[in-house]
N, C-alpha and C positions, 0 to 999 in steps of 0.2 A: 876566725878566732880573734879574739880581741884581746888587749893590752892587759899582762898582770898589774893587776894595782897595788897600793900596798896596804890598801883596807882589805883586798882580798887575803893578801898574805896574815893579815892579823886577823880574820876571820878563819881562818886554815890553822894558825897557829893555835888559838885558843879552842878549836876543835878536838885537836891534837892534845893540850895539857888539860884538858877535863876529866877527859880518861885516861890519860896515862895512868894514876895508882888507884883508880878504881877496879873494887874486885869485882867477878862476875858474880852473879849469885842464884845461878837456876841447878847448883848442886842441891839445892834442896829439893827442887821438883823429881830429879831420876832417881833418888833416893826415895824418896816418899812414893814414886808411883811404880817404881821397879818393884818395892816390898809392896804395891798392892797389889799387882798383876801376880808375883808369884803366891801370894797370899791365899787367890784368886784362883789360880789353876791348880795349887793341893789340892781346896778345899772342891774345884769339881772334876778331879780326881776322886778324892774319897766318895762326892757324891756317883759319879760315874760307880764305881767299883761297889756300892752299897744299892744298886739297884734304886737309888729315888726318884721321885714319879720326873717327870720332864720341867713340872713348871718348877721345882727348887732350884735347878741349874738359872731360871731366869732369874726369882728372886736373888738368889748369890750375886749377878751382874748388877743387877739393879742396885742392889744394897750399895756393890764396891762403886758403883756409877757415882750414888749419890756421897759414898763419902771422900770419893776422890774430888767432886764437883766443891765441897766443902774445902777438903786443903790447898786445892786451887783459889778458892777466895779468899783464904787465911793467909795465904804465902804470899800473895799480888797484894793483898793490905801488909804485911810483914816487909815486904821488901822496897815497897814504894817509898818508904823514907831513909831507904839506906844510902850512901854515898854512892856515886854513880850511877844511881837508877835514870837518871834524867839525859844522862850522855846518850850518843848515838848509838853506843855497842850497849849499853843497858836499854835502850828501848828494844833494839833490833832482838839483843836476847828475849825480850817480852813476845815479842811477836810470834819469833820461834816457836816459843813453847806455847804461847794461845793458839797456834794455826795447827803444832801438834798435839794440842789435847783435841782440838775440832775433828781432825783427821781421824785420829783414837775413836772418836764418837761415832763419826760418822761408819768408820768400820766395825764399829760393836753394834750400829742397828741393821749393817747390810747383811 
């Protein structure tokens, strides 16, 4: 291990007060994609329970696929210039929720 320095320390410090009053801001994505998932399984519910043919269940995914793929772009452009997007815990939230909407995907086409 080597020697603290005290550029390390002030590189550590200013890590630290960037974010300190920065808010998070991925409340908008579980809100936005909580109400499209349940949006989502009423509506193939009701298709379920009305006998329609198999491909409207895909249509329905598809549709929510693409308009969820849309609030995802509006929101990552929306939040990019907010305070704190640039800090460590605002990238790392970025990441989060880009790896779980990937995940999302990738289990909507298995």
């Amino acid at each position: 291990m080597g020697d603290v320095t005290k550029a390390d320390l002030e590189a550590l410090r200013r890590l630290a007060e960037e974010g300190r009053a920065a808010p998070l801001a991925g409340g908008r994505y579980l809100a936005a994609f909580a109400s499209l998932s349940a949006v989502g399984l009423v509506c193939l519910y009701w298709l379920i329970e009305s006998k329609a043919p198999g491909w409207t269940a895909l249509a329905l995914w598809g549709g929510l696929m693409a308009v969820g793929a849309g609030l995802f772009t509006l929101f990552n452009r929306q939040t990019a210039d907010l305070p704190g997007a640039h800090t460590a815990t605002g990238k790392t939230e970025g990441m989060v929720w880009s790896y779980g909407g990937f995940a999302s995907f990738a289990f909507a086409l298995a």
